[in-house]
PDB file with one MODEL, atoms N, CA, C and O in Angstrom:
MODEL        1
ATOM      1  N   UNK A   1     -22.151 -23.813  -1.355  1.00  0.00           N
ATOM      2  CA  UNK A   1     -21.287 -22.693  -1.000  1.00  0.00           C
ATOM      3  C   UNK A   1     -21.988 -21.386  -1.379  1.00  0.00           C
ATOM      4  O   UNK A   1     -22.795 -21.358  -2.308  1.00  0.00           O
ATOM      5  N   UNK A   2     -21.635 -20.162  -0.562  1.00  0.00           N
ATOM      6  CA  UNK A   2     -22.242 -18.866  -0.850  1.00  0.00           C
ATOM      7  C   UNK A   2     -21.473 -18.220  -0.999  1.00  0.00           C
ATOM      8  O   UNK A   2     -20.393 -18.341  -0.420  1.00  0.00           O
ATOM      9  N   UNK A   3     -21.790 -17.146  -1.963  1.00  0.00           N
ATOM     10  CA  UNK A   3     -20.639 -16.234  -2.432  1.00  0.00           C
ATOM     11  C   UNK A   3     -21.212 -14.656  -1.659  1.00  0.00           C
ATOM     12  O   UNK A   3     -22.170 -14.565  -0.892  1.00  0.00           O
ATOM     13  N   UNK A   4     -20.486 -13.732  -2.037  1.00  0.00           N
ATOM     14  CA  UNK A   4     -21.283 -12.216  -1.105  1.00  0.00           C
ATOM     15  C   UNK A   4     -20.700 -11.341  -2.093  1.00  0.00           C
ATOM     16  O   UNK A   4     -20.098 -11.695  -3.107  1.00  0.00           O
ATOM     17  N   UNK A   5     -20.901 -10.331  -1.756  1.00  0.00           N
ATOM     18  CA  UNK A   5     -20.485  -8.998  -2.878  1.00  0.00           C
ATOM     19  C   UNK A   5     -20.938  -7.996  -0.847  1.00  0.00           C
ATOM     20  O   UNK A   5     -21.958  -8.039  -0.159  1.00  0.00           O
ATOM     21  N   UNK A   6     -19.880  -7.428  -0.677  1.00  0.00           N
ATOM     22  CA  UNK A   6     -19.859  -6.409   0.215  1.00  0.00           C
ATOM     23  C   UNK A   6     -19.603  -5.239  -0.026  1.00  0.00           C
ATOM     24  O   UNK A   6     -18.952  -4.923  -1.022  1.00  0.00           O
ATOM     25  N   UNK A   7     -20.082  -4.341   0.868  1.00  0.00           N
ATOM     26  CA  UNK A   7     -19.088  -2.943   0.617  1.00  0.00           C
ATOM     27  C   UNK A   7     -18.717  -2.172   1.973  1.00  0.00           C
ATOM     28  O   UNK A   7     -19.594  -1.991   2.818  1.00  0.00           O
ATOM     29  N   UNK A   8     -17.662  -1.810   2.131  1.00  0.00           N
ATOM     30  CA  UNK A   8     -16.830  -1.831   3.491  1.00  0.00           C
ATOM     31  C   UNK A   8     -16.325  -0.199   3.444  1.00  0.00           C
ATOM     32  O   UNK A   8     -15.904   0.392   2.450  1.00  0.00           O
ATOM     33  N   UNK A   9     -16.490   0.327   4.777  1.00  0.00           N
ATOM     34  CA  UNK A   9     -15.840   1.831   5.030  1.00  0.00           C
ATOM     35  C   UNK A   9     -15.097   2.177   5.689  1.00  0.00           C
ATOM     36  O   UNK A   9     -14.815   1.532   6.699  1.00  0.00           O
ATOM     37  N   UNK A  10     -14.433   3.432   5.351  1.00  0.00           N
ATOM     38  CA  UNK A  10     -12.938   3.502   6.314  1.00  0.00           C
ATOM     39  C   UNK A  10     -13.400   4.902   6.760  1.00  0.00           C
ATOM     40  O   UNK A  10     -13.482   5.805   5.927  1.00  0.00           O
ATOM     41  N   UNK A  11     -13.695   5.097   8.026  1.00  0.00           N
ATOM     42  CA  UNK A  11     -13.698   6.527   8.470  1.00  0.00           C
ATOM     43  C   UNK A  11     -12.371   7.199   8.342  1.00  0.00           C
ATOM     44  O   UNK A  11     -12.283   8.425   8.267  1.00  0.00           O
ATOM     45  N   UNK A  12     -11.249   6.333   8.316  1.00  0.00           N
ATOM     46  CA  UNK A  12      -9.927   7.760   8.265  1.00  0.00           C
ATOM     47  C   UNK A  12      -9.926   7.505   6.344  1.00  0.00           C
ATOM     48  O   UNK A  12      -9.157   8.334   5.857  1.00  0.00           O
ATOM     49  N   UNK A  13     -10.382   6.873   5.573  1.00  0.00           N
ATOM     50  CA  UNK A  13      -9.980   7.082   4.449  1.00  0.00           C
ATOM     51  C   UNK A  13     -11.377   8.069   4.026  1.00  0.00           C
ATOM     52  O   UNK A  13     -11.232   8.983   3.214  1.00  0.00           O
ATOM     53  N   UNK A  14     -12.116   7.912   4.373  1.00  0.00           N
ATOM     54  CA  UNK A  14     -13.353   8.724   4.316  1.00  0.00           C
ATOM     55  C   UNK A  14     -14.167   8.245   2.984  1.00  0.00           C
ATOM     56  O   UNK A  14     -15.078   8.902   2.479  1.00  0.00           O
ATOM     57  N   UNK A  15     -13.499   6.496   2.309  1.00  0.00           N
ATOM     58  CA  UNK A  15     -14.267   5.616   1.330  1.00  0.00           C
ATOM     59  C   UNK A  15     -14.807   4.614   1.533  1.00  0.00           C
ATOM     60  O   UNK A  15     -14.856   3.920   2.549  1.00  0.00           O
ATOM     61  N   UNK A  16     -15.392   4.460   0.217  1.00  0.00           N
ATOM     62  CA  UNK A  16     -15.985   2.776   0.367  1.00  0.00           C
ATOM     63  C   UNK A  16     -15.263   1.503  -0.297  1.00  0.00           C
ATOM     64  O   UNK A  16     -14.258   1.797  -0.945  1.00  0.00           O
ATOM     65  N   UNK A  17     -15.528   0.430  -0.259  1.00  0.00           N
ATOM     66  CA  UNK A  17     -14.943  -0.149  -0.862  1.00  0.00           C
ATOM     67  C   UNK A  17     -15.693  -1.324  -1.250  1.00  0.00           C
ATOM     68  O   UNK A  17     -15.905  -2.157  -0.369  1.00  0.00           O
ATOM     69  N   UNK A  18     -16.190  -1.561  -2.576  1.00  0.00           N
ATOM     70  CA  UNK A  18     -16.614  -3.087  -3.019  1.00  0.00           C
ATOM     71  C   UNK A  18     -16.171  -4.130  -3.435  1.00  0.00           C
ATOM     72  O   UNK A  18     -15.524  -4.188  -4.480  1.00  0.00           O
ATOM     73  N   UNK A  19     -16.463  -5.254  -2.618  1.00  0.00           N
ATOM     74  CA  UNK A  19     -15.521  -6.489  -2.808  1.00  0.00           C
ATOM     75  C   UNK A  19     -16.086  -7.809  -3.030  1.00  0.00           C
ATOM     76  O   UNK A  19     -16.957  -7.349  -3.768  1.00  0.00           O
ATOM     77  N   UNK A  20     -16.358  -9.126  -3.028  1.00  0.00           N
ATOM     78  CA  UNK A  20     -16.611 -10.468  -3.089  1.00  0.00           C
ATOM     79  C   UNK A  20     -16.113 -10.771  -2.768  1.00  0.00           C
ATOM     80  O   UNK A  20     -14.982 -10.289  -2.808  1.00  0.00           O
ATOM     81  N   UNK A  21     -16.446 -12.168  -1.931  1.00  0.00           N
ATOM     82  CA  UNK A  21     -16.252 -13.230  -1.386  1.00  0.00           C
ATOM     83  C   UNK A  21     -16.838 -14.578  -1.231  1.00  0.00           C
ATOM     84  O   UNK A  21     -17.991 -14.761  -1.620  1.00  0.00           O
ATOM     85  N   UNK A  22     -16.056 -15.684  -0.623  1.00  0.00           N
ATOM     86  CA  UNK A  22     -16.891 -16.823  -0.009  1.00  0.00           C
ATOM     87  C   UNK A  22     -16.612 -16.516   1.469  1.00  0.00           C
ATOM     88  O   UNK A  22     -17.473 -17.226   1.988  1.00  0.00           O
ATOM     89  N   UNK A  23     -15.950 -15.901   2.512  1.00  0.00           N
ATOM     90  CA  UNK A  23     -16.140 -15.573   3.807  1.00  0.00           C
ATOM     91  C   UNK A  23     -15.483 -13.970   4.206  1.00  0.00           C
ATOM     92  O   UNK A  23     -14.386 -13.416   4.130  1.00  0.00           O
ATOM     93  N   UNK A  24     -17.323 -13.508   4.820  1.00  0.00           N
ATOM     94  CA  UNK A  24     -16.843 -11.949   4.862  1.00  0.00           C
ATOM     95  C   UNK A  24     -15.850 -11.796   6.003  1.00  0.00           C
ATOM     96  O   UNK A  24     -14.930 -10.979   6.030  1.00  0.00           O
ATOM     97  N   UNK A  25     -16.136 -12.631   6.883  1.00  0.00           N
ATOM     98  CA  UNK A  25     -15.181 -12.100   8.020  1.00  0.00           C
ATOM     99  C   UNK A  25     -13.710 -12.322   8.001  1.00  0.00           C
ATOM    100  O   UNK A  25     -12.939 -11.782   8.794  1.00  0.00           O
ATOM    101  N   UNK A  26     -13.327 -13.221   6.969  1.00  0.00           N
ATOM    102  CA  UNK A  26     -12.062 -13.590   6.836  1.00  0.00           C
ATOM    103  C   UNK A  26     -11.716 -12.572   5.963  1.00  0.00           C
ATOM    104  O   UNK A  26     -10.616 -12.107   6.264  1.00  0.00           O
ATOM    105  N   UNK A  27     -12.150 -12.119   5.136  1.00  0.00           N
ATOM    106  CA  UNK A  27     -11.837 -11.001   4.210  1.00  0.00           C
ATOM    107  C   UNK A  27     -11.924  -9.961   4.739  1.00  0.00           C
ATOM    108  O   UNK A  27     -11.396  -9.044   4.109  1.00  0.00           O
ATOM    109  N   UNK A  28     -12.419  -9.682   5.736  1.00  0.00           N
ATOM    110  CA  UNK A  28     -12.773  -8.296   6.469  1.00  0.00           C
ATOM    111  C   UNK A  28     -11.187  -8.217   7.009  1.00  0.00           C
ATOM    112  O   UNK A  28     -10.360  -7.380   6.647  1.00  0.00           O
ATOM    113  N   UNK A  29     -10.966  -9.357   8.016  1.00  0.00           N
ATOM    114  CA  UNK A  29      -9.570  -9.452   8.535  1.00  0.00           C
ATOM    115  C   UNK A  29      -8.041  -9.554   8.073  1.00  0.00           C
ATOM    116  O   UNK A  29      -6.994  -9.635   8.715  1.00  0.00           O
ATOM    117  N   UNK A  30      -8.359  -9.513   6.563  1.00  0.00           N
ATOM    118  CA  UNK A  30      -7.253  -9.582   5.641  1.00  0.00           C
ATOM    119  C   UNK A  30      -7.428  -8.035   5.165  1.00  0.00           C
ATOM    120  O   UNK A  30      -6.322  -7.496   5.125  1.00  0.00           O
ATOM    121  N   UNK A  31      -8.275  -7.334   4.867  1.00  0.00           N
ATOM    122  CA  UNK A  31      -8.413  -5.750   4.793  1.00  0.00           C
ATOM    123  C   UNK A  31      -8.146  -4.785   5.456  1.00  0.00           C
ATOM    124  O   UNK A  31      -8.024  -3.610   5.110  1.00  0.00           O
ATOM    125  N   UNK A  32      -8.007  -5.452   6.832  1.00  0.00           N
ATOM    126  CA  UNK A  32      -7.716  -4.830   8.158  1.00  0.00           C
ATOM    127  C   UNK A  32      -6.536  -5.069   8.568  1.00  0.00           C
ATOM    128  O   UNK A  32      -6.161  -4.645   9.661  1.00  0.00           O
ATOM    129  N   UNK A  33      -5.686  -5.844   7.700  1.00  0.00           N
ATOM    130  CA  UNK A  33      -3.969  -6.255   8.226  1.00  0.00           C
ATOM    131  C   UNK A  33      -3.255  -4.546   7.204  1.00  0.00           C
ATOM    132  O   UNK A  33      -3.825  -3.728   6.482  1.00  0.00           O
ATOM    133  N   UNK A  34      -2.544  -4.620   7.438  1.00  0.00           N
ATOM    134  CA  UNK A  34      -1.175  -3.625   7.327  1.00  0.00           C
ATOM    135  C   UNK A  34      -0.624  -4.785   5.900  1.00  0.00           C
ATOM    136  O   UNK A  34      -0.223  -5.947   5.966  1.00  0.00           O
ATOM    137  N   UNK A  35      -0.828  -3.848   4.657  1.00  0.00           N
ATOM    138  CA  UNK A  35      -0.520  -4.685   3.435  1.00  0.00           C
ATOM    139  C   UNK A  35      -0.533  -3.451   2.469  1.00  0.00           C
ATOM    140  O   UNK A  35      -1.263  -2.463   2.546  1.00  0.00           O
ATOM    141  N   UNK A  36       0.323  -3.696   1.652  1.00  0.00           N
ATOM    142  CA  UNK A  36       0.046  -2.692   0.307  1.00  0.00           C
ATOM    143  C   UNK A  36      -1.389  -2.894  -0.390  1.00  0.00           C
ATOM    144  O   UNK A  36      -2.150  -3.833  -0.159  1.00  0.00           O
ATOM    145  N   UNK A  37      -1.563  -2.082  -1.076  1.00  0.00           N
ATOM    146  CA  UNK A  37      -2.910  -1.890  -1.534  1.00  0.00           C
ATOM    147  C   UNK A  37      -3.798  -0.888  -0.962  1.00  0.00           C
ATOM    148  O   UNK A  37      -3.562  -0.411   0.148  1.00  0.00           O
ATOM    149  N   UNK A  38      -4.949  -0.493  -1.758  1.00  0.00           N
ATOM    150  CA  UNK A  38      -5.896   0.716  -1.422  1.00  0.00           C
ATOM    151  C   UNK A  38      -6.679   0.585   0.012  1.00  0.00           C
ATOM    152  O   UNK A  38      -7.099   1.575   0.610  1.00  0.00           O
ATOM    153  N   UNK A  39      -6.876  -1.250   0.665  1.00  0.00           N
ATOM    154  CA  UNK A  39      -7.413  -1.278   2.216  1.00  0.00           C
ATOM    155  C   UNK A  39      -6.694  -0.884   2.927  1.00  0.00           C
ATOM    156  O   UNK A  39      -7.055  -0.076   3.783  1.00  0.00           O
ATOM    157  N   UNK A  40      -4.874  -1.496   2.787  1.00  0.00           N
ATOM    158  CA  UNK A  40      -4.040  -1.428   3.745  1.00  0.00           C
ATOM    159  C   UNK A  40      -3.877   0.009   4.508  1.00  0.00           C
ATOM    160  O   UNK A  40      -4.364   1.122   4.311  1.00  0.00           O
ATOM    161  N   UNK A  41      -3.040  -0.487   5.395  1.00  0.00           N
ATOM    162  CA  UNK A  41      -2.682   1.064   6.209  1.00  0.00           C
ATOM    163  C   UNK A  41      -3.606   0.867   7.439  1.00  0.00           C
ATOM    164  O   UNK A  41      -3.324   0.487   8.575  1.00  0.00           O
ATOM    165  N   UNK A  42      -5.104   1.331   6.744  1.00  0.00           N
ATOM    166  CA  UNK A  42      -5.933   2.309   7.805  1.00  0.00           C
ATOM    167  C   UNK A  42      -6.278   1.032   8.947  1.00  0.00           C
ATOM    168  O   UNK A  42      -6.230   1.321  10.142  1.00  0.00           O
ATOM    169  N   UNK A  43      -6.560  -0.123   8.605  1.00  0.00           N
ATOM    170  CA  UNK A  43      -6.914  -0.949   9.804  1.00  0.00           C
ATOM    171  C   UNK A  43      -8.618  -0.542  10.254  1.00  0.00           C
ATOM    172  O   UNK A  43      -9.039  -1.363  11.069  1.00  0.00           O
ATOM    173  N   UNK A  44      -9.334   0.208  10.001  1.00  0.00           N
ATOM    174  CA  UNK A  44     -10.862   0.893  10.191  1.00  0.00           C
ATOM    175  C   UNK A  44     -11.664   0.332   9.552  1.00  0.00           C
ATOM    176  O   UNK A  44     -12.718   0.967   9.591  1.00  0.00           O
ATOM    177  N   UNK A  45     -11.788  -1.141   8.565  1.00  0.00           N
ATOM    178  CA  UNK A  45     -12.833  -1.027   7.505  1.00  0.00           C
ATOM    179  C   UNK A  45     -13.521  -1.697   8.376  1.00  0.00           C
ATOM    180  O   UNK A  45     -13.034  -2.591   9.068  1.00  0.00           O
ATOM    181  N   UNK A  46     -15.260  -1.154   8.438  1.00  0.00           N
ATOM    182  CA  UNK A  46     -16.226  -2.127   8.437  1.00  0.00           C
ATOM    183  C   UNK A  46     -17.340  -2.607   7.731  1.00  0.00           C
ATOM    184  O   UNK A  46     -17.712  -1.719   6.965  1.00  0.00           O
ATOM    185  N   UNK A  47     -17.827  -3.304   7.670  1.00  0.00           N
ATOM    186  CA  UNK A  47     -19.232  -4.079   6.638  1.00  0.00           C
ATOM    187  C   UNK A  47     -20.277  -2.848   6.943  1.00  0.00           C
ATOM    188  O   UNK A  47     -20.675  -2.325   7.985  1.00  0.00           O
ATOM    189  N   UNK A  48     -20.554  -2.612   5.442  1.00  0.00           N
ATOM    190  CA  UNK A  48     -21.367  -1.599   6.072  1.00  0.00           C
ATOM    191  C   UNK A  48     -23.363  -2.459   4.591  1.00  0.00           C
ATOM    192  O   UNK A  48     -24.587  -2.537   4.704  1.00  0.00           O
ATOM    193  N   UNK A  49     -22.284  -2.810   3.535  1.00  0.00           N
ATOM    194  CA  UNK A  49     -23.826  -3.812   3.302  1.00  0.00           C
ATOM    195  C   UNK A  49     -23.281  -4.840   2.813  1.00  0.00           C
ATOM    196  O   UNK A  49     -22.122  -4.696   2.424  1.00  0.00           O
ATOM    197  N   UNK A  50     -23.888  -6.120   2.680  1.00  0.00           N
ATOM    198  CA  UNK A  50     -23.780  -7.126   2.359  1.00  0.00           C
ATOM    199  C   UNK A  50     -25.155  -7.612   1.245  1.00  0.00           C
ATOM    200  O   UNK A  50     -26.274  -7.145   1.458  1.00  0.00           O
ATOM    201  N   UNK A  51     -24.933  -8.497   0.174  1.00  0.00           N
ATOM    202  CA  UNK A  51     -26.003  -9.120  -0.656  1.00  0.00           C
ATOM    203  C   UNK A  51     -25.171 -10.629  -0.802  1.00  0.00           C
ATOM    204  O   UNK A  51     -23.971 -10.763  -1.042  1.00  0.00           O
ATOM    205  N   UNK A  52     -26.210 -11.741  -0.577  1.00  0.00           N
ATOM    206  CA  UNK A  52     -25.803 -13.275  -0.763  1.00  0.00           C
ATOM    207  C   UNK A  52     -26.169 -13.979  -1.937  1.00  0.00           C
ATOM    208  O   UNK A  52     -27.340 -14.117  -2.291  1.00  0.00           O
ATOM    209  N   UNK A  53     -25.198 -14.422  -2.540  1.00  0.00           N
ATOM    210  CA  UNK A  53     -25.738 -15.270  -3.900  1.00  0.00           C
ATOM    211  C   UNK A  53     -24.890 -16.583  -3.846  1.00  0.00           C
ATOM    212  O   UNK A  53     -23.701 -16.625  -3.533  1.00  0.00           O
ATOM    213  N   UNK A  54     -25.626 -17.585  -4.175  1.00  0.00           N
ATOM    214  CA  UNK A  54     -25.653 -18.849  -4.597  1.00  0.00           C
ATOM    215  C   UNK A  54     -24.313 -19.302  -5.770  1.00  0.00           C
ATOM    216  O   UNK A  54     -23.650 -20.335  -5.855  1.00  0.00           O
ATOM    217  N   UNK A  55     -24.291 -17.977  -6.602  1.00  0.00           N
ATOM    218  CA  UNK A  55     -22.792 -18.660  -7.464  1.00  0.00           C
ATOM    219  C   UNK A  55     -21.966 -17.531  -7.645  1.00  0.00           C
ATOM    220  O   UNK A  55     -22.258 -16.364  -7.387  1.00  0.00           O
ATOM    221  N   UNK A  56     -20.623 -18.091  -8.238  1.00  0.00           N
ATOM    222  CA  UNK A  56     -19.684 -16.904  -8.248  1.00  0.00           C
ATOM    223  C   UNK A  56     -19.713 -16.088  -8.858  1.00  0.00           C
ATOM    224  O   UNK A  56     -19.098 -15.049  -8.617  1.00  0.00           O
ATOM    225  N   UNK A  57     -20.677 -16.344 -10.191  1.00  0.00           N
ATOM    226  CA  UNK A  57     -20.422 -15.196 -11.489  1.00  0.00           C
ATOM    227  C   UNK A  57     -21.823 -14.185 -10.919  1.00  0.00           C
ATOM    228  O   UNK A  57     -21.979 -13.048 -11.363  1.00  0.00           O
ATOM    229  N   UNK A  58     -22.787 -14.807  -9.874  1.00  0.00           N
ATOM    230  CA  UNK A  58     -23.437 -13.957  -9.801  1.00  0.00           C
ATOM    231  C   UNK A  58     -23.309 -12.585  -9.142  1.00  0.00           C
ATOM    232  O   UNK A  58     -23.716 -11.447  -9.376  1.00  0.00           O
ATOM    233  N   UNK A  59     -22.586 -13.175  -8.243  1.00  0.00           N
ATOM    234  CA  UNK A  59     -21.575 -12.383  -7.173  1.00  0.00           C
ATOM    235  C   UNK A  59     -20.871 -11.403  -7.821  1.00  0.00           C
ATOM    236  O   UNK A  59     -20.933 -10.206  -7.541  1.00  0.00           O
ATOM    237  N   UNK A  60     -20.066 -11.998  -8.862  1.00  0.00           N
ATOM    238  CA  UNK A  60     -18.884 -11.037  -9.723  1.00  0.00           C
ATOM    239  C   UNK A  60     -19.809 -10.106 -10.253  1.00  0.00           C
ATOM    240  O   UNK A  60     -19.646  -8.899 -10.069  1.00  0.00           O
ATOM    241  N   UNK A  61     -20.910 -10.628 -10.991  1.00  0.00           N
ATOM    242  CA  UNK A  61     -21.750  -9.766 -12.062  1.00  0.00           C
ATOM    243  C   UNK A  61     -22.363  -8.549 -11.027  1.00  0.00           C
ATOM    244  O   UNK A  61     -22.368  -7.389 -11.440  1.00  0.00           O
ATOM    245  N   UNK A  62     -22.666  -8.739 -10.226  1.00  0.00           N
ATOM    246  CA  UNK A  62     -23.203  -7.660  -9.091  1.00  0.00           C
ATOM    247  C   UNK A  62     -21.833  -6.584  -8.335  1.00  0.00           C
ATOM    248  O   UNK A  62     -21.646  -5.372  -8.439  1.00  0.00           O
ATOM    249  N   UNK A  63     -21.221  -7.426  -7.742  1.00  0.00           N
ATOM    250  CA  UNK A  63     -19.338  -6.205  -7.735  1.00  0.00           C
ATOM    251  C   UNK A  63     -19.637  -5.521  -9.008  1.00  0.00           C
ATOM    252  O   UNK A  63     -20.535  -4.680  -9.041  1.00  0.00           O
ATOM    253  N   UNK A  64     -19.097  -5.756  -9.836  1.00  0.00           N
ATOM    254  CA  UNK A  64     -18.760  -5.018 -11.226  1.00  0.00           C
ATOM    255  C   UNK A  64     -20.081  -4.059 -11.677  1.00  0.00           C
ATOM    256  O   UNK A  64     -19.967  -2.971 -12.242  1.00  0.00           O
ATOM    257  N   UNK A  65     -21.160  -4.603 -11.362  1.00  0.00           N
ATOM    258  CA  UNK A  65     -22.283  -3.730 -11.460  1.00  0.00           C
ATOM    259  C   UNK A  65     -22.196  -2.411 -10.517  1.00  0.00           C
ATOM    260  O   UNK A  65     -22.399  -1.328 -11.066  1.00  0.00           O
ATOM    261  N   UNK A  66     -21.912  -2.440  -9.160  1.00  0.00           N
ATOM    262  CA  UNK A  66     -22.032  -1.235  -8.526  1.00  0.00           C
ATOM    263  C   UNK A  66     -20.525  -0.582  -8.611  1.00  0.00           C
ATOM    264  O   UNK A  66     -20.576   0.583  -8.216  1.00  0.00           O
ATOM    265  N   UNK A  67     -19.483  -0.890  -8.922  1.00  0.00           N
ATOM    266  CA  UNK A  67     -18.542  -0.889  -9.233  1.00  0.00           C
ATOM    267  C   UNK A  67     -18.441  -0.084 -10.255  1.00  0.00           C
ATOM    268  O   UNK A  67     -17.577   0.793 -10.280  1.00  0.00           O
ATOM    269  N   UNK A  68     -19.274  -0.263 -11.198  1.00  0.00           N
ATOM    270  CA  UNK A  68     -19.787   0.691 -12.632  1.00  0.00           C
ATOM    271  C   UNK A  68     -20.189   2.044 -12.504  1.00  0.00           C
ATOM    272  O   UNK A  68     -19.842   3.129 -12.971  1.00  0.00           O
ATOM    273  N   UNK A  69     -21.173   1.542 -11.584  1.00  0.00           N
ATOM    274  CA  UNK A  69     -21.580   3.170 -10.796  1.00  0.00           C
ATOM    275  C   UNK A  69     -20.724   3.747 -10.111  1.00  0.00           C
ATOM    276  O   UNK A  69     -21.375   4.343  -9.253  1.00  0.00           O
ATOM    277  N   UNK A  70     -19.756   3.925  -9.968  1.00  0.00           N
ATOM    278  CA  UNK A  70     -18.640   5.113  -9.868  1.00  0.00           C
ATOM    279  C   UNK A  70     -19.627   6.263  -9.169  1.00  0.00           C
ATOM    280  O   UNK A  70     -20.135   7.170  -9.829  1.00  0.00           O
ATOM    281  N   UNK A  71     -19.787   6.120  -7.983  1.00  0.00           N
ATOM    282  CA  UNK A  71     -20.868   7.017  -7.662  1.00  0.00           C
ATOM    283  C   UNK A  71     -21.164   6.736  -6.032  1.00  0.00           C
ATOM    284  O   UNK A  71     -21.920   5.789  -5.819  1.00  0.00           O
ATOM    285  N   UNK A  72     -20.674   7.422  -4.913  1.00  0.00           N
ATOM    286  CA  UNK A  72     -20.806   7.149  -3.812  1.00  0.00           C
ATOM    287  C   UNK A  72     -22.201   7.586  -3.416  1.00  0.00           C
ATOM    288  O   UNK A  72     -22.607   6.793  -2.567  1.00  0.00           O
ATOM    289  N   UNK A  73     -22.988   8.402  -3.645  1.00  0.00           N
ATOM    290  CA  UNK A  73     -24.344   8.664  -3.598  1.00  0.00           C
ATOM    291  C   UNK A  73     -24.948   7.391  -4.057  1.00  0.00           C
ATOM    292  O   UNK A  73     -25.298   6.763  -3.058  1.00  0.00           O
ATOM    293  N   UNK A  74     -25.202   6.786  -5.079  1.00  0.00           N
ATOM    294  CA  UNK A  74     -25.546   5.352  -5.013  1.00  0.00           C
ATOM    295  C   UNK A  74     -25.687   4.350  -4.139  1.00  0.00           C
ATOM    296  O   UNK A  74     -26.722   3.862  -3.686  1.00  0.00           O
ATOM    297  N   UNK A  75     -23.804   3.897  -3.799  1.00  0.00           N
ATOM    298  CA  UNK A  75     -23.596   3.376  -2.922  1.00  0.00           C
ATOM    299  C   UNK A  75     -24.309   3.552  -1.361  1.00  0.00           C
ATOM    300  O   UNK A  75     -24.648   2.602  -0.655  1.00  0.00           O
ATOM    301  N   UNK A  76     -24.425   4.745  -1.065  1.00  0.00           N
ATOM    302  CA  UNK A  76     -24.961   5.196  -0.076  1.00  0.00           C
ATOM    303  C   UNK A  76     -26.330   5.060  -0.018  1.00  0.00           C
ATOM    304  O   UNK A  76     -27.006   4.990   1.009  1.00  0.00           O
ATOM    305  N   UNK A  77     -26.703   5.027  -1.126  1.00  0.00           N
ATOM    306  CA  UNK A  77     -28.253   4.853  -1.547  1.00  0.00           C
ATOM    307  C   UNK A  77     -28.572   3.286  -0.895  1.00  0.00           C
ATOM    308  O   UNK A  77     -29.190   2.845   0.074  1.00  0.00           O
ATOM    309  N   UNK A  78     -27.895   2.815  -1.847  1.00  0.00           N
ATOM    310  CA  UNK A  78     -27.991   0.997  -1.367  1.00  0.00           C
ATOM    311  C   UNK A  78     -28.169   0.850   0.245  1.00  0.00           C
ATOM    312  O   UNK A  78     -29.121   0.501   0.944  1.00  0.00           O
ATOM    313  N   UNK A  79     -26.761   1.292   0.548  1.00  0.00           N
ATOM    314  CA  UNK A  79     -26.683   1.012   2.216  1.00  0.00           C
ATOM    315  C   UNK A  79     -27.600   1.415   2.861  1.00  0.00           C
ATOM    316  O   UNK A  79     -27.961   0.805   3.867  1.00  0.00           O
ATOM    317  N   UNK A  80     -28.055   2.265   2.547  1.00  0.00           N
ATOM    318  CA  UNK A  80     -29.067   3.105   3.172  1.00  0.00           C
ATOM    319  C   UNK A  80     -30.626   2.931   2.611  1.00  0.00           C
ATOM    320  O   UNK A  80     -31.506   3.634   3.108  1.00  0.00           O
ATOM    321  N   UNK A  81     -30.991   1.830   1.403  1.00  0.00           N
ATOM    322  CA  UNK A  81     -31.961   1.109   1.507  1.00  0.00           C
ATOM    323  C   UNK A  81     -33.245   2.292   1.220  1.00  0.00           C
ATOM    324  O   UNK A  81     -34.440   2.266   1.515  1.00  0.00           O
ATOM    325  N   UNK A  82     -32.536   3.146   0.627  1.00  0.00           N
ATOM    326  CA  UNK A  82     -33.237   4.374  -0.049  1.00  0.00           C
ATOM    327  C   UNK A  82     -33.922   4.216  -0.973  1.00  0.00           C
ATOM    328  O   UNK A  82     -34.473   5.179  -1.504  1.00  0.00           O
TER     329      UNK A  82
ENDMDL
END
């Protein structure tokens, strides 16, 4: 099994968002339903990077890592492979 650590954007929220998983597209489509919480509402998120790991804590340990960085310049950095 593969785990992912994504990070997903909302042009009307004008954020990002970092998340984990074992399937991005099913999670993409649960982000994109009309639900309480910080995805819900906008219906706009898309994959904007993805990284694949082999176990869950590695996965977690990497979320929580960029997650740390509180820092959309970063983030942007990543995606953008800067």
């Amino acid at each position: 099994m593969m785990y992912f650590v994504y990070i997903l954007y909302s042009i009307s929220k004008n954020k990002y968002y970092v998340g984990s998983c074992e399937d991005i597209a099913k999670r993409l489509a649960k982000h994109n339903t009309n639900h309480a919480g910080f995805t819900g509402k906008t219906g706009d998120w898309t994959v904007k990077h993805t990284e694949q790991y082999t176990n869950k804590a590695d996965a977690l340990k990497r979320e929580k890592q960029i997650k740390a960085w509180k820092s959309r310049v970063m983030i942007e950095k990543l995606i953008n492979k800067i």
